[in-house]
C-alpha positions as CSV (number, residue, x, y, z in Angstrom):
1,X,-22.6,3.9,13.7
2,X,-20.6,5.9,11.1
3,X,-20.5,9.9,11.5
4,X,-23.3,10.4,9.6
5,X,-25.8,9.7,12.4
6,X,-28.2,8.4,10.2
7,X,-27.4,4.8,9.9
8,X,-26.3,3.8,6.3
9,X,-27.3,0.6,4.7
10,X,-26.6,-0.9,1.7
11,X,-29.1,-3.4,0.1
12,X,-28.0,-6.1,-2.2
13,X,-31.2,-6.8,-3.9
14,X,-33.3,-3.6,-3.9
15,X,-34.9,-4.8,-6.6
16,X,-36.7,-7.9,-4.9
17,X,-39.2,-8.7,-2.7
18,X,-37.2,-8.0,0.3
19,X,-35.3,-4.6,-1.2
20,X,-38.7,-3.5,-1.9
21,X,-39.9,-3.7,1.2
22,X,-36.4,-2.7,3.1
23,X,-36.7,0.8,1.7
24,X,-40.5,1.5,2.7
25,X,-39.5,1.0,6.0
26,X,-36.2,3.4,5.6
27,X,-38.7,5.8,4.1
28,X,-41.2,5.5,7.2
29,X,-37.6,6.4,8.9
30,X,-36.1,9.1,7.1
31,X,-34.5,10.4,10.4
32,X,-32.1,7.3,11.1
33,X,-31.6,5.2,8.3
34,X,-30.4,6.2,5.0
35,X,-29.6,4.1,1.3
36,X,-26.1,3.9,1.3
37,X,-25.9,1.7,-1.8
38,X,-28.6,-0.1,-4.2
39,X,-27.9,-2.9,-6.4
40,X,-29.8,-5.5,-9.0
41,X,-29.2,-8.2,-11.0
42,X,-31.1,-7.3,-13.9
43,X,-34.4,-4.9,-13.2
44,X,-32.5,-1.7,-14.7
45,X,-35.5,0.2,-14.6
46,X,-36.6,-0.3,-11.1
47,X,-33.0,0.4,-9.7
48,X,-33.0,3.7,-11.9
49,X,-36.1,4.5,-10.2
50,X,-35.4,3.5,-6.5
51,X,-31.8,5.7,-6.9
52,X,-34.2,8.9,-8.3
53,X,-35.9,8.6,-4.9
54,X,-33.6,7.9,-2.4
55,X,-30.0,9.2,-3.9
56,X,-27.6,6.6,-2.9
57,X,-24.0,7.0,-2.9
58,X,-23.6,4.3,-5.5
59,X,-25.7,1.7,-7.7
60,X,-24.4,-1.4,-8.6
61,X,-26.0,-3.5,-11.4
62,X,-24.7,-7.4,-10.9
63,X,-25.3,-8.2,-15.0
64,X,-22.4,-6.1,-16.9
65,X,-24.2,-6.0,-20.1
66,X,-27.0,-4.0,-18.3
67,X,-24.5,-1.4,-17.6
68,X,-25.2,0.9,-20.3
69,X,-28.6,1.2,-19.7
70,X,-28.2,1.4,-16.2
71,X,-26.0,4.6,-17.1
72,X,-28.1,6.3,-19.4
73,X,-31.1,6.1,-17.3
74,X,-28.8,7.4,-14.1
75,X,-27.2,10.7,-16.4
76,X,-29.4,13.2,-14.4
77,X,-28.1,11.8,-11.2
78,X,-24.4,12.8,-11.8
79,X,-23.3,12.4,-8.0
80,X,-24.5,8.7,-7.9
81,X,-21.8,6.5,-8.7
82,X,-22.9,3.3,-11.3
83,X,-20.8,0.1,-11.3
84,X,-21.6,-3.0,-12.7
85,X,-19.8,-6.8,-12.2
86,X,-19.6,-9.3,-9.5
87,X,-16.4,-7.9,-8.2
88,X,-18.1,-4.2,-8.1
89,X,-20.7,-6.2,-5.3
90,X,-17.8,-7.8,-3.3
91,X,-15.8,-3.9,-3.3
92,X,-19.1,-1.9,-2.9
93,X,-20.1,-3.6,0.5
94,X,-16.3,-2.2,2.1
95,X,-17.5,1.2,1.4
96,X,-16.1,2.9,4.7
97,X,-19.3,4.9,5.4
98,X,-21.8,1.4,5.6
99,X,-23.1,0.4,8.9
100,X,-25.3,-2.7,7.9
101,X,-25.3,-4.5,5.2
102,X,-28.9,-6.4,4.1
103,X,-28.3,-9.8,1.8
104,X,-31.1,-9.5,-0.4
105,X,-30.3,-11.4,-3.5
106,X,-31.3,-14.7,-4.3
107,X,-29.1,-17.6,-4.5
108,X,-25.2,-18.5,-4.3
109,X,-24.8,-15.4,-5.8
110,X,-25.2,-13.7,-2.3
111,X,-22.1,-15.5,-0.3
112,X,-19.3,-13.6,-2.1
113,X,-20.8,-10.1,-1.1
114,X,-21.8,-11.4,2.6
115,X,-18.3,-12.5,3.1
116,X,-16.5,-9.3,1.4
117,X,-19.2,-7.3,4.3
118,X,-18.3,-9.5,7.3
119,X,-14.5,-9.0,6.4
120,X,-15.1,-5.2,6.8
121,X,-16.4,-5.5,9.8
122,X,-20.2,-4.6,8.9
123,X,-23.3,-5.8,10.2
124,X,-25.5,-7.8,8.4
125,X,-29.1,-8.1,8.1
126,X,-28.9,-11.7,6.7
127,X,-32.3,-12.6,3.7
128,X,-30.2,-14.2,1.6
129,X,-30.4,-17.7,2.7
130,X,-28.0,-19.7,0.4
131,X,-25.1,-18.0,2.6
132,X,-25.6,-19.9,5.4
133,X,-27.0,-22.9,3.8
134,X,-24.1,-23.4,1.5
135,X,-20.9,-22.0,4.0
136,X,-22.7,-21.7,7.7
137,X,-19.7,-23.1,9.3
138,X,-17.3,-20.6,7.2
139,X,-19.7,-17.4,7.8
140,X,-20.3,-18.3,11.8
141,X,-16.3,-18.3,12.0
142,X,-15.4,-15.1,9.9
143,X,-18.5,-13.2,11.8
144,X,-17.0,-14.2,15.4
145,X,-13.5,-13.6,14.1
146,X,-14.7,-10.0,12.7
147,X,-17.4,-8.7,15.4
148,X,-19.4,-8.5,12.6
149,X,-23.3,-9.0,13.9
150,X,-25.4,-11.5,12.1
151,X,-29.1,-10.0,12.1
152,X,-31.6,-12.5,10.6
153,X,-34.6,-10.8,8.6
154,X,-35.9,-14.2,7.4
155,X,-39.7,-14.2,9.8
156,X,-39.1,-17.6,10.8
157,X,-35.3,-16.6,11.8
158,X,-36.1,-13.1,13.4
159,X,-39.2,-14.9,15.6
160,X,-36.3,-17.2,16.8
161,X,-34.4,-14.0,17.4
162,X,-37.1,-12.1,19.2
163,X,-37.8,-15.0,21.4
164,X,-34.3,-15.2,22.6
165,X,-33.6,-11.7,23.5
166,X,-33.5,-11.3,27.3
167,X,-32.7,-15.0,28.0
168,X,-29.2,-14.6,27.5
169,X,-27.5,-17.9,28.0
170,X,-30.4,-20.0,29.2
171,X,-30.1,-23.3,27.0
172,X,-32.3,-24.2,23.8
173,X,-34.4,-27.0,24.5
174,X,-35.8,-27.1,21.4
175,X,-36.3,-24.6,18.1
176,X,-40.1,-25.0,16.7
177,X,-39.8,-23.6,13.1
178,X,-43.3,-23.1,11.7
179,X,-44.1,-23.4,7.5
180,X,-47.3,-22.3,6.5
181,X,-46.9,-25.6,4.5
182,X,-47.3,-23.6,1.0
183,X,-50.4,-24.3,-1.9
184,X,-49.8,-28.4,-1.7
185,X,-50.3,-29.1,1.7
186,X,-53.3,-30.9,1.1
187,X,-52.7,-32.9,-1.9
188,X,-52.0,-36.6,-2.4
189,X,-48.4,-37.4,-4.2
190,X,-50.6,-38.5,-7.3
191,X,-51.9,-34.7,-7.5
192,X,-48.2,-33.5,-7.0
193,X,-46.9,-34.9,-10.1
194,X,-49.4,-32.9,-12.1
195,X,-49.1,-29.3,-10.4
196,X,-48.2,-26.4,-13.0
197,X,-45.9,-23.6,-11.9
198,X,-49.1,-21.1,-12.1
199,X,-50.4,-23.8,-9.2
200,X,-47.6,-23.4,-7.6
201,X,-47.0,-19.5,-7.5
202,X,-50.1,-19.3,-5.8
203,X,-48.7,-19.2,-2.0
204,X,-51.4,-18.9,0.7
205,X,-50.4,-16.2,3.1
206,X,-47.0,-14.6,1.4
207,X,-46.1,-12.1,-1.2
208,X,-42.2,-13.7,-2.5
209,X,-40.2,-13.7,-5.9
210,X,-40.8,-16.6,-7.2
211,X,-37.7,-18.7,-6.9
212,X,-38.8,-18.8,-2.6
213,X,-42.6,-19.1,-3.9
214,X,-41.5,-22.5,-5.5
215,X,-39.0,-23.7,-2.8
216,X,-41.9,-22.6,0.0
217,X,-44.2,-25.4,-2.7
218,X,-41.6,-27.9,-2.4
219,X,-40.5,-27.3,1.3
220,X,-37.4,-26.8,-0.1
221,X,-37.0,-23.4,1.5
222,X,-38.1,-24.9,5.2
223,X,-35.1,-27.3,4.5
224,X,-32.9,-24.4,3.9
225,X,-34.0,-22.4,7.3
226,X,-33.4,-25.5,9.2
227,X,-30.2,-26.1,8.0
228,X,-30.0,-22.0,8.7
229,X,-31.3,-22.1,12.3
230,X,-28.6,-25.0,13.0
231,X,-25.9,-22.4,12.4
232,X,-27.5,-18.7,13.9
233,X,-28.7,-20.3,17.0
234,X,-26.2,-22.8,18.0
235,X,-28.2,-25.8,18.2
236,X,-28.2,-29.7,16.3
237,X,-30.5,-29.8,13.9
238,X,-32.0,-32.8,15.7
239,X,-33.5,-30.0,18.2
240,X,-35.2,-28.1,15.0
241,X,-38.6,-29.0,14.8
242,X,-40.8,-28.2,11.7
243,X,-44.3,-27.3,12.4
244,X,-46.7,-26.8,9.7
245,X,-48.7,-23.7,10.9
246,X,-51.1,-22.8,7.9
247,X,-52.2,-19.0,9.4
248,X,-48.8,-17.8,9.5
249,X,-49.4,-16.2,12.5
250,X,-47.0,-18.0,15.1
251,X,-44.0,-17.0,13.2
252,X,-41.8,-19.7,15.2
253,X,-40.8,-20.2,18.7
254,X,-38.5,-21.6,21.0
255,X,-38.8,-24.2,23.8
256,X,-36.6,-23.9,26.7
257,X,-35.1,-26.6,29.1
258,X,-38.1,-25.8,31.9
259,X,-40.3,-26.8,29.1
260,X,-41.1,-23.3,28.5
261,X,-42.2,-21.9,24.9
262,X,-41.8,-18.4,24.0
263,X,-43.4,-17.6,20.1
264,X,-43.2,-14.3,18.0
265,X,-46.9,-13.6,17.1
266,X,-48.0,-11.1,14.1
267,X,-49.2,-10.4,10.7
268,X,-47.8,-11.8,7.6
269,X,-45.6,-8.8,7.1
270,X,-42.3,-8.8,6.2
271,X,-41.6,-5.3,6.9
272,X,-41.4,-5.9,10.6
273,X,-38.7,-8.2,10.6
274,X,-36.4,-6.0,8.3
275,X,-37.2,-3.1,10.6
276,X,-36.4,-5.0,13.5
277,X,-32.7,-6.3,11.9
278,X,-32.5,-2.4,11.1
279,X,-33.4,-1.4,14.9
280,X,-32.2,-4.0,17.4
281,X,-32.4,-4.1,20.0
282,X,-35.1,-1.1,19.9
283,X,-38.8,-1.6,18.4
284,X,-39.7,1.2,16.5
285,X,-43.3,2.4,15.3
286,X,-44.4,0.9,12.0
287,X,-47.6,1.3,9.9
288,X,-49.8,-1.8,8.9
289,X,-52.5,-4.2,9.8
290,X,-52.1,-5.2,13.3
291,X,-52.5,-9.1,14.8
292,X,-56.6,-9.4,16.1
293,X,-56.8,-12.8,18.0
294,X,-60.4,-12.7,18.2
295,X,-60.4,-12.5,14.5
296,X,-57.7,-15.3,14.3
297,X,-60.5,-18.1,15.5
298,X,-58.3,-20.9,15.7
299,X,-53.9,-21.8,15.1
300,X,-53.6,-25.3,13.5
301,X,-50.1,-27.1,13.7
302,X,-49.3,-29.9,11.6
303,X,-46.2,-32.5,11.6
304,X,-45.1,-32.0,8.1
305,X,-45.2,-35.1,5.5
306,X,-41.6,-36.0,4.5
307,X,-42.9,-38.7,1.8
308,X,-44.5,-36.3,0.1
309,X,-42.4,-33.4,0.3
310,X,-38.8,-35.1,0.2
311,X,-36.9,-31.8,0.1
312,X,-37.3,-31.1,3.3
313,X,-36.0,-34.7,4.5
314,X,-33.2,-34.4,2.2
315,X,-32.6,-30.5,3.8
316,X,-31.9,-32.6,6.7
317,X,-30.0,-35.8,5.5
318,X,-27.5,-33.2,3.9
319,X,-27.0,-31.1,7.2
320,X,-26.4,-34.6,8.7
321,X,-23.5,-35.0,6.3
322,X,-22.2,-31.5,6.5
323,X,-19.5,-30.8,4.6
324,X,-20.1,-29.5,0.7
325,X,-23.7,-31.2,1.1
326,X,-26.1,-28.6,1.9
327,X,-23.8,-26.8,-0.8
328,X,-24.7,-29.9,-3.6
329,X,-28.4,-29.7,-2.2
330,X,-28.5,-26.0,-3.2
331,X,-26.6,-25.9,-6.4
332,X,-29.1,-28.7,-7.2
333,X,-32.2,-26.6,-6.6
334,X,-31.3,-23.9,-7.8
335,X,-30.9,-25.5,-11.2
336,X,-34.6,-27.5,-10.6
337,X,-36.6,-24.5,-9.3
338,X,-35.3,-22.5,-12.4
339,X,-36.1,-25.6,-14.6
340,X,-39.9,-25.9,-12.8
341,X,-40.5,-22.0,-13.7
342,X,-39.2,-22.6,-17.1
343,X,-41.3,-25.3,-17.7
344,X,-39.1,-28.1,-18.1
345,X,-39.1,-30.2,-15.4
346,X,-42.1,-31.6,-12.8
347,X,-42.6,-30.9,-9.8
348,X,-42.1,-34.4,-8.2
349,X,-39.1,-34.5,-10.5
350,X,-37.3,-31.4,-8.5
351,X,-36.8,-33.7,-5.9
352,X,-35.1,-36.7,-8.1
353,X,-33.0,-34.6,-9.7
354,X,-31.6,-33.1,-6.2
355,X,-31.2,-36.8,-4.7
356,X,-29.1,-38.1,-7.8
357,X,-26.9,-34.9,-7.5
358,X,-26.4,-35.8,-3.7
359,X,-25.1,-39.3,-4.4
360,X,-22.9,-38.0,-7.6
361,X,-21.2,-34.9,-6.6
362,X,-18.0,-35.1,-5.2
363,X,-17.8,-35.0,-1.3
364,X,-15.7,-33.0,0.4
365,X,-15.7,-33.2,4.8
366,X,-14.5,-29.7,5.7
367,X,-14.3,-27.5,2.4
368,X,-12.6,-24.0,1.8
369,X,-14.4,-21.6,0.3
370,X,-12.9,-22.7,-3.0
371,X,-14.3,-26.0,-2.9
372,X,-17.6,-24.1,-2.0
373,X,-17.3,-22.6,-5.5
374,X,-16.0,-25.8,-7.3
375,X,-19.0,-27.1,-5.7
376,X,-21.5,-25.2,-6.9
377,X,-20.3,-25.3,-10.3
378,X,-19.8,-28.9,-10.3
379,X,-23.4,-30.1,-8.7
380,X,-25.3,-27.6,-11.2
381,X,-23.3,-29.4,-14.1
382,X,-24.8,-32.4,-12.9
383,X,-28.5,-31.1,-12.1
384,X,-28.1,-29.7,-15.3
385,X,-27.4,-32.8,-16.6
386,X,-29.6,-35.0,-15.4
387,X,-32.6,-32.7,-16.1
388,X,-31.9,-33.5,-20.1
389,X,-31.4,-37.1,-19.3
390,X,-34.6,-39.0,-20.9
């Protein structure tokens, strides 16, 4: 921990869901953690707003044409520094005073920053996850090769987590990764082909930005923590099973080789696995609704439908690839989902579009991180593409 002895973070993605909720929990811990460091993508007025109350060091604002505004509304902060740009992300994260670093931004967008943060030797509290999805095998490497800790906030991930401390190097029978199977668990293909973004915003049991809201619909996003769990825990993706848990209460667990299963019970709350990335190994207080099991009658687990929701299958048919797949598969839905929100695409066509990118984008077996770029750019071309194909 740096000098300070509050522990200094910097959130990429204050602005979000996760941000959001990050800096109530600093604020419920005003004696240990402090903001090092806010940044955005485009909510100028929020990130103003969230710098008046907690005084960073810096604010970064990822879209350069917001910068103006951004510097306007900070003028009665004059000690705050205000950058804007890509690059200012990837330099900002280095800052010498930063303990952890929490990956809050949506999307590709996120792996530059993560990899500047591991470089400097910074721990991360890992939400954003396109980083592992698109470069796992690059990050695992650069995080051993750095000492840099790898914290997941993700509830699925950080159950995992929880579940393993205190078993040390016991084995991993098996991963059971639960998905509260989103708004569609329960209709027929037919339905899915008529569903309306408003339909599928609606998610059961969590409060997300809407980009995860629609991956959660399409089990898109239970693709992307499998192929994530594959790479934080160690394990073949052939050991990740997906449950579909609808009360979000089991969180996820882990089976061990005596046949053992430890779970991480609670609330849907996202607070307390931020909190817990912010204070491993110790468990701090924190306000909120707390788990009743007399009031939770009954846990229902599911085997999820892969006909039906053919992201997920694809999720794994790309980790079984590797390479620049999961990388393809991403690029892909990124381009979809924001499609889907905008209106012009279906939901049943999400899926289409990603499995025609798959077999079109060029394939590379072990790529740099330059082909991870070229990548990106390349399969969104196509998605792109595609999507105003007739």
């Amino acid at each position: 921990m740096s000098n300070h002895q509050k522990k200094q973070i910097a959130i990429l993605g204050s602005t979000g869901s996760i941000g959001t909720q990050a800096l109530q929990v600093i604020e419920e811990h005003q004696d240990l953690y402090e903001v090092y460091c806010l940044t955005a993508n485009n909510r100028v007025q929020l990130l103003a707003q969230q710098a008046h109350q907690f005084h960073p060091a810096a604010v970064v604002i990822a879209n350069e044409q917001r910068y103006d505004e951004l510097k306007a509304l900070m003028e009665d902060l004059p000690n705050v520094k205000v950058y804007a740009g890509a690059r200012a992300l990837d330099e900002i994260v280095e800052a010498e005073p930063i303990d952890m670093v929490l990956t809050a931004m949506v999307g590709f967008a996120g792996l530059s920053p993560t990899i500047h943060a591991i470089k400097a030797h910074k721990a991360i509290a890992l939400a954003n996850k396109e980083t592992l999805v698109v470069a796992g095998e690059l990050i695992c490497r650069l995080a051993i090769e750095n000492r840099a800790a790898i914290l997941p906030v993700d509830s699925e991930h950080s159950a995992i987590f929880q579940s393993l401390v205190g078993e040390d190097q016991n084995p991993i029978d098996k991963i059971l990764l639960t998905a509260s199977g989103g708004p569609f668990r329960l209709k027929s293909i037919d339905e899915l082909a008529s569903v309306t973004k408003a339909d599928a915003l609606r998610h059961p049991t969590w409060d997300m930005g809407a980009k995860i809201t629609i991956d959660s619909a399409s089990m898109m996003n239970k693709g992307f923590e499998v192929i994530e769990a594959k790479w934080l825990f160690g394990v073949d993706a052939k050991q990740i099973q997906v449950l579909v848990h609808p009360q979000s209460i089991v969180h996820s667990a882990v089976q061990f080789q005596d046949g053992s299963v430890k779970a991480q019970l609670g609330v849907p709350d996202m607070r307390l696995p931020i909190q817990y990335a912010f204070s491993y190994p110790q468990r701090l207080p924190l306000s909120g609704e707390r788990l009743d099991l007399f009031r939770a009658q009954h846990l229902d687990f599911f085997e999820p439908d892969l006909k039906k929701f053919r992201c997920l299958q694809m999720a794994y048919e790309a980790i079984a690839r590797g390479g620049n797949m999961p990388c393809i598969v991403n690029a892909a839905n990124e381009i979809v989902n924001r499609a889907f929100l905008e209106d012009r695409c279906g939901f049943l066509q999400m899926a289409d579009i990603i499995a025609e990118t798959m077999q079109r984008a060029t394939f590379i077996s072990a790529p740099t991180y330059d082909d991870y770029v070229l990548t990106d750019t390349e399969a969104r071309h196509i998605a792109a593409a595609l999507l105003n194909t007739p």
